[in-house]
C-alpha positions as CSV (number, residue, x, y, z in Angstrom):
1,X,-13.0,-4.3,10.4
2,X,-12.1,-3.1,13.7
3,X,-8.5,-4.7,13.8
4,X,-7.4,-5.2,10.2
5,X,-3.9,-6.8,9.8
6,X,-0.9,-4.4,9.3
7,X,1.9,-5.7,6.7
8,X,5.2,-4.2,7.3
9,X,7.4,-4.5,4.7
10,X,11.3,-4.4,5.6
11,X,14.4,-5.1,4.0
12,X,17.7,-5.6,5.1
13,X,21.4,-6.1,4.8
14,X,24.4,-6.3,7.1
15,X,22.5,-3.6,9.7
16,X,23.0,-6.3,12.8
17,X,24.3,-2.8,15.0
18,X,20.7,-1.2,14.3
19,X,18.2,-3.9,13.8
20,X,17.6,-5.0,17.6
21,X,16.1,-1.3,17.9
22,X,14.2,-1.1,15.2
23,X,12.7,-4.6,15.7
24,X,11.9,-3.7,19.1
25,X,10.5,-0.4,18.3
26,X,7.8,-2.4,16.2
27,X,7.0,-4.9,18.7
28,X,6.3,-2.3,21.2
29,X,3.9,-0.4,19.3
30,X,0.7,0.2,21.2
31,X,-1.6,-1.4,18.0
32,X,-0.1,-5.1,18.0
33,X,-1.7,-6.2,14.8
34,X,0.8,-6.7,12.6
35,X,3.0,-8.7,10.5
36,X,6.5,-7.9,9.7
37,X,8.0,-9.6,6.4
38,X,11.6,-9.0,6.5
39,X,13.7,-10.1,3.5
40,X,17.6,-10.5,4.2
41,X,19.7,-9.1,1.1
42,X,22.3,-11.0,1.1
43,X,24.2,-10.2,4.4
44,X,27.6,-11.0,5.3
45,X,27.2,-10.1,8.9
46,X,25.3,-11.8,11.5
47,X,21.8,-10.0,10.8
48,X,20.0,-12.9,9.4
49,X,20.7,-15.0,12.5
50,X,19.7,-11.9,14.6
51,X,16.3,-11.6,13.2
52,X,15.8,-15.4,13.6
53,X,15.9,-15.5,16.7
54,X,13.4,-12.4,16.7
55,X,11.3,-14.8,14.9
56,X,11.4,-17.6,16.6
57,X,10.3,-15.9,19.5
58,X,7.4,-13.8,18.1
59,X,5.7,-15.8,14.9
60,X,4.4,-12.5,13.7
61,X,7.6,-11.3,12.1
62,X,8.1,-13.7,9.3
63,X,11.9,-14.3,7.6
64,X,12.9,-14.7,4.4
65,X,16.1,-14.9,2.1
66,X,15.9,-12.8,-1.2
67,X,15.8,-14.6,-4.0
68,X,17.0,-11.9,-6.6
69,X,19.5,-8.9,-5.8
70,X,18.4,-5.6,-4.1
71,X,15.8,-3.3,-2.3
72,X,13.4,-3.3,-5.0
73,X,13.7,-7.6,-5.2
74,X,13.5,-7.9,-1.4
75,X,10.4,-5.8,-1.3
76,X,8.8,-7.5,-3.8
77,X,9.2,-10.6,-2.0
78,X,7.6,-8.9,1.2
79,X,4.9,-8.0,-0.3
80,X,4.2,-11.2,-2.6
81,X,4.0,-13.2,1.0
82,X,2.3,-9.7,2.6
83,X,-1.7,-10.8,3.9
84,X,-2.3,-7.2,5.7
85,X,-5.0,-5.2,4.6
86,X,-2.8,-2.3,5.0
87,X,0.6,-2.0,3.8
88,X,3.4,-0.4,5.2
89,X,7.4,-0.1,4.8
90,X,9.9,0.3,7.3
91,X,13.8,0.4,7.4
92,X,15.8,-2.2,9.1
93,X,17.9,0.5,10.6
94,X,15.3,3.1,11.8
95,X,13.2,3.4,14.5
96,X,9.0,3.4,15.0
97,X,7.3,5.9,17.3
98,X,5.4,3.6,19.7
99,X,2.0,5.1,18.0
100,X,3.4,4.5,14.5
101,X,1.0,2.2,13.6
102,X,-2.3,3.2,15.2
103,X,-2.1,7.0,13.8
104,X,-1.7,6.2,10.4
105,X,-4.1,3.2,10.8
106,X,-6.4,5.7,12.5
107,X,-5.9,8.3,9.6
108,X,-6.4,5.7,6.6
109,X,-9.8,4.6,8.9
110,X,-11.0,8.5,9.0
111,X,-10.4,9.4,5.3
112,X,-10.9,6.2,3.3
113,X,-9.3,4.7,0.5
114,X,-7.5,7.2,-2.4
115,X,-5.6,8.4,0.6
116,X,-1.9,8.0,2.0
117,X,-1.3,8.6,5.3
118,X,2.1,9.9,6.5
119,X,3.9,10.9,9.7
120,X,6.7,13.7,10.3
121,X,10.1,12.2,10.4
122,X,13.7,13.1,12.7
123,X,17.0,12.6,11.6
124,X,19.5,11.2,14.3
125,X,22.9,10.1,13.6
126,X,26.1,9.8,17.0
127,X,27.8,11.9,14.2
128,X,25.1,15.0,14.6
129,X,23.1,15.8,11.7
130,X,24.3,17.8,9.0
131,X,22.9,21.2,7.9
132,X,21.9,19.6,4.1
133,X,19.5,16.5,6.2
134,X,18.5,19.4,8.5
135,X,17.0,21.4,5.8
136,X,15.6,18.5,4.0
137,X,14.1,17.3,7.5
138,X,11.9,20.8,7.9
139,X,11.4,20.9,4.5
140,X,9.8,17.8,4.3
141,X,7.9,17.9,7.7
142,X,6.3,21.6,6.6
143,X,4.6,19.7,3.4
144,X,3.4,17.1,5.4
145,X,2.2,19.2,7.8
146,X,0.3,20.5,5.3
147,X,-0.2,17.7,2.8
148,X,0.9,19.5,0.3
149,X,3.4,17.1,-0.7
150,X,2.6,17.1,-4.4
151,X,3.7,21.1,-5.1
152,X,7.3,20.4,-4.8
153,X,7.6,17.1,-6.1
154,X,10.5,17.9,-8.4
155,X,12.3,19.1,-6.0
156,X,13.0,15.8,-4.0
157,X,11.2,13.1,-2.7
158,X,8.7,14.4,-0.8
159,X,6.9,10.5,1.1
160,X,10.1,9.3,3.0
161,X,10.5,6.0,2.2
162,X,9.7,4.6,5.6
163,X,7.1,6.4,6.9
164,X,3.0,6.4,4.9
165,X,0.8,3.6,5.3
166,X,-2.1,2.5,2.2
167,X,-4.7,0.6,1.7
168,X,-3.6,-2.6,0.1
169,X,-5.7,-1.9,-3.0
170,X,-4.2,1.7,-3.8
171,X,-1.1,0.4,-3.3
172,X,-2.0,-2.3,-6.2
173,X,-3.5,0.5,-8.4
174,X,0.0,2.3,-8.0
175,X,1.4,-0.7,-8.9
176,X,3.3,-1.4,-5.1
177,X,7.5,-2.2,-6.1
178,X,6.5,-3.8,-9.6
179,X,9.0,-1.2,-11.2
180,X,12.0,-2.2,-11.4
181,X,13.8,1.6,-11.1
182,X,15.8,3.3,-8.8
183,X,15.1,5.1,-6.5
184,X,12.1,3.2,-5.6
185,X,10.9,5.2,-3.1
186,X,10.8,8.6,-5.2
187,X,9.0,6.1,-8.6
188,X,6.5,5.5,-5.6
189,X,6.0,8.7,-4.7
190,X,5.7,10.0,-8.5
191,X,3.2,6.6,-8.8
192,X,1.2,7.9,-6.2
193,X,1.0,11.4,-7.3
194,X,-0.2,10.3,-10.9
195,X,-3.3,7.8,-9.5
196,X,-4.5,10.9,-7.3
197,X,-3.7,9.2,-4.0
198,X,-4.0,12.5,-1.7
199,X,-1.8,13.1,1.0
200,X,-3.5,13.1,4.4
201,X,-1.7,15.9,6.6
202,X,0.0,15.3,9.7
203,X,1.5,17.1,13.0
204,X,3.0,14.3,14.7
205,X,6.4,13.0,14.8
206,X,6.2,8.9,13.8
207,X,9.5,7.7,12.6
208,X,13.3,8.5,13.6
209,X,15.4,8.0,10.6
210,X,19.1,7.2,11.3
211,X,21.7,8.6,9.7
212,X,25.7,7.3,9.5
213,X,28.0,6.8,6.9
214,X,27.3,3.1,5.2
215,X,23.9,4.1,4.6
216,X,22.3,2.3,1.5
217,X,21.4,6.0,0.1
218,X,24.7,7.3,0.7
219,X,26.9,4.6,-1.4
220,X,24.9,2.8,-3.3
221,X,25.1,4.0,-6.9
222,X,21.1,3.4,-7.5
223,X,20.5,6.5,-5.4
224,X,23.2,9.3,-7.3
225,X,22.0,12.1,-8.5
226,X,21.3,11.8,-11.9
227,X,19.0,8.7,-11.5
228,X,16.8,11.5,-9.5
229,X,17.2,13.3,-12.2
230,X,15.9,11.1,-15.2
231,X,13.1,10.4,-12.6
232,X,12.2,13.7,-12.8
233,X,12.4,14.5,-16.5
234,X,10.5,11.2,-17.2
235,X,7.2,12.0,-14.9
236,X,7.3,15.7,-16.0
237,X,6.8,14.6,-19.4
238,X,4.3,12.4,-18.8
239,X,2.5,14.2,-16.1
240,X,3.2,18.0,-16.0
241,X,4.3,18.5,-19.6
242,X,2.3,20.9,-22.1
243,X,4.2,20.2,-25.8
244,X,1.6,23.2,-27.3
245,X,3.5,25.4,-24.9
246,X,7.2,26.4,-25.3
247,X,9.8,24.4,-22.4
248,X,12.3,26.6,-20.8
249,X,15.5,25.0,-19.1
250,X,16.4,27.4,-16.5
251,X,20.0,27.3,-15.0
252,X,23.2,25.9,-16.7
253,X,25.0,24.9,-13.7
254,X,25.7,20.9,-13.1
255,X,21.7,19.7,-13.0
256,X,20.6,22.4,-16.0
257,X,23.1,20.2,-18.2
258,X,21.9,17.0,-17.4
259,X,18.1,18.0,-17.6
260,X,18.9,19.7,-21.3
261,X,20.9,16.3,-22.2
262,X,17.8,14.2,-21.3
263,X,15.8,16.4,-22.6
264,X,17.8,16.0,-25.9
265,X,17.8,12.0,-26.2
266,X,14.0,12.4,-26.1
267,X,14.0,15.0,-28.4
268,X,12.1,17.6,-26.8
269,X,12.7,21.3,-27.8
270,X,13.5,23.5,-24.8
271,X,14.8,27.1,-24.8
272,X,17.8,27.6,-22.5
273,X,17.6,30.5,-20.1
274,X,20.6,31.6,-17.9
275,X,22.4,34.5,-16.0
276,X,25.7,33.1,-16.6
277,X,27.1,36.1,-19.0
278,X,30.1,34.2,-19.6
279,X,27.3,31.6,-21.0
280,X,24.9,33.6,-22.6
281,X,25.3,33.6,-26.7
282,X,27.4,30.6,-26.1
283,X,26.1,27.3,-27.8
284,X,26.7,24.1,-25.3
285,X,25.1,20.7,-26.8
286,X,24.5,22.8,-29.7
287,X,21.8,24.4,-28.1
288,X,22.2,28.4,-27.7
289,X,22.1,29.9,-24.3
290,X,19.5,33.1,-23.7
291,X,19.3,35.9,-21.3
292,X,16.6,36.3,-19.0
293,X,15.2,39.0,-21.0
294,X,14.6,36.1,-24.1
295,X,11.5,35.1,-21.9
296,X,9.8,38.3,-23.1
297,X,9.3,36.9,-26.4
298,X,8.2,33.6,-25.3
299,X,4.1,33.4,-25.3
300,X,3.1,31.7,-22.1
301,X,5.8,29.1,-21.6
302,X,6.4,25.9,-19.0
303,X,9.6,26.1,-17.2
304,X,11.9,24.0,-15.3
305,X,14.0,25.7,-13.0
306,X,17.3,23.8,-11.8
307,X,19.0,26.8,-10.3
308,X,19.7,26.1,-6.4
309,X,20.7,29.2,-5.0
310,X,18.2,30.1,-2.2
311,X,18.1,33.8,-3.1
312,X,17.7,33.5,-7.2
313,X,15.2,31.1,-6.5
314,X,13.1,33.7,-4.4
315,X,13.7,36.4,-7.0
316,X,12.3,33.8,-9.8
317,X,9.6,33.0,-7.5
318,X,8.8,37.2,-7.8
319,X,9.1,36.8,-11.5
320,X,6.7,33.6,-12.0
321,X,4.0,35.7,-9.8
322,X,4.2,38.8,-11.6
323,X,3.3,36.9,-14.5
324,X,0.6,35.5,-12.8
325,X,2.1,32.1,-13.2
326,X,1.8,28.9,-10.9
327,X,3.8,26.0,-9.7
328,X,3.0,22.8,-10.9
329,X,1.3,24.3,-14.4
330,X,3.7,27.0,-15.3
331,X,6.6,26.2,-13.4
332,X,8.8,23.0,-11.9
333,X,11.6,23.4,-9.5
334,X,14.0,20.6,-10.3
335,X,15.8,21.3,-7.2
């Protein structure tokens, strides 16, 4: 199949400012076969009538009015009237690199199926960027550079929503948008990590993800914090989690509560570790807080760490490896 067909999956609402240059960034890619299914959420702008007239003009990019509520809806309608033998997603207020397509097409081609292929991403806003999407940015680009996207997975999403490319039939092993959880790019990623889908590393800079304001991951309440965090607990207890082995919580700042609450509902036994001494000997949800030194008496132990200070986290990063422990057996970093 020397030109297979390209689905793009894209859905939108009220983005009329950003979707003329994002549609034209994907008609000007340099690998033209393609279809774009692009699913209006409900807009009360004048989006839907801009993208019309898109389509009316180019019969590849195919319109369509959501029949449900939501991202996770729209999508699922893109892909239900998706024909591609590749699938794809892209954001209605982002912007392609012109050789978006025919890299990760190239790299799906090269390695085969069981793989995802992925592209290094930019933040731009007219507002500047802020340090926190800077960090995430170069954090983000160095495990793709790598593809070692899987060893931090629990930190934070580590496939940016817009920017990997599958085969069609790993993307229906992973079971594509069928879950209906927020936030769906994050279930993805945790989808793709538990059917072995490997990460194919890559160097070059595909997809320029705007920033502003009115962003859909900025106010909508699917994508606050503690949905992230039920995510998290969730998969680790399905994937990571060893019940013969004794569960440390580390951290009893704002993230260490939640995870110990969730932890709680499910009933799961943990040991609570902080450095807090105004905390340590306390009880908080009835569960008694321990010193560092407790961990001495703990025979070869899992632990989640939720403690985000950059400097603790490199001195428990000295303690794991002393104890000859690793990251994703012996230890998670929840953030």
């Amino acid at each position: 199949m020397s030109n297979p067909l390209i689905s793009i999956l894209t859905p939108f609402k009220n983005t009329q400012t950003y979707l003329p240059e994002c549609l034209d960034s994907i008609i000007k890619q340099n690998y033209q076969q393609w279809e774009l299914l692009i699913v209006d959420d409900h807009s009360s702008d004048n989006s839907y009538d801009l993208v019309r007239a898109y389509a009316e003009k180019d019969k590849r990019i195919k319109l369509f009015k959501n029949s449900g509520a939501g991202i996770i809806d729209a999508l699922k309608l893109a892909f239900a009237k998706s024909t591609g033998h590749y699938i794809t997603r892209m954001d209605s207020d982002d912007i392609m690199h012109t050789n978006k397509l025919s890299t990760m097409l190239n790299q799906l081609q090269i390695y085969g199926k069981q793989h995802v292929a992925l592209g290094l991403v930019k933040y731009f806003s007219k507002d500047g960027i802020g340090n926190g999407y800077a960090k995430y940015e170069s954090w983000l680009n160095t495990l793709t550079s790598s593809g070692l996207n899987y060893s931090e997975i629990y930190k934070e999403c580590v496939i940016p929503s817009p920017c990997w490319m599958l085969h069609r039939s790993d993307f229906l092993a992973c079971g594509g948008f069928t879950p209906n959880r927020y936030p769906e790019d994050y279930d993805l990623t945790f989808r793709l990590y538990k059917h072995n889908i490997t990460c194919i590393p890559s160097t070059q800079e595909l997809h320029y993800w705007r920033d502003y304001s009115t962003r859909a991951s900025r106010t909508n309440d699917h994508y606050a914090e503690n949905h992230f965090l039920e995510l998290k607990v969730d998969y680790f207890l399905e994937l990571n989690y060893n019940s013969s082995r004794p569960l440390t919580v580390w951290g009893a700042g704002h993230k260490g509560k939640k995870v110990a609450q969730l932890l709680k509902k499910k009933h799961i036994p943990f040991l609570w570790i902080c450095d807090n001494p105004k905390k340590i000997g306390k009880h908080i949800y009835d569960e008694l807080l321990f010193s560092f030194e407790h961990l001495k008496n703990l025979d070869h132990p899992q632990s989640i760490v939720t403690v985000a200070n950059e400097a603790s986290q490199k001195d428990i990063k000295s303690y794991f490896k002393t104890q000859q422990m690793t990251a994703m057996t012996d230890y998670f970093f929840f953030c």
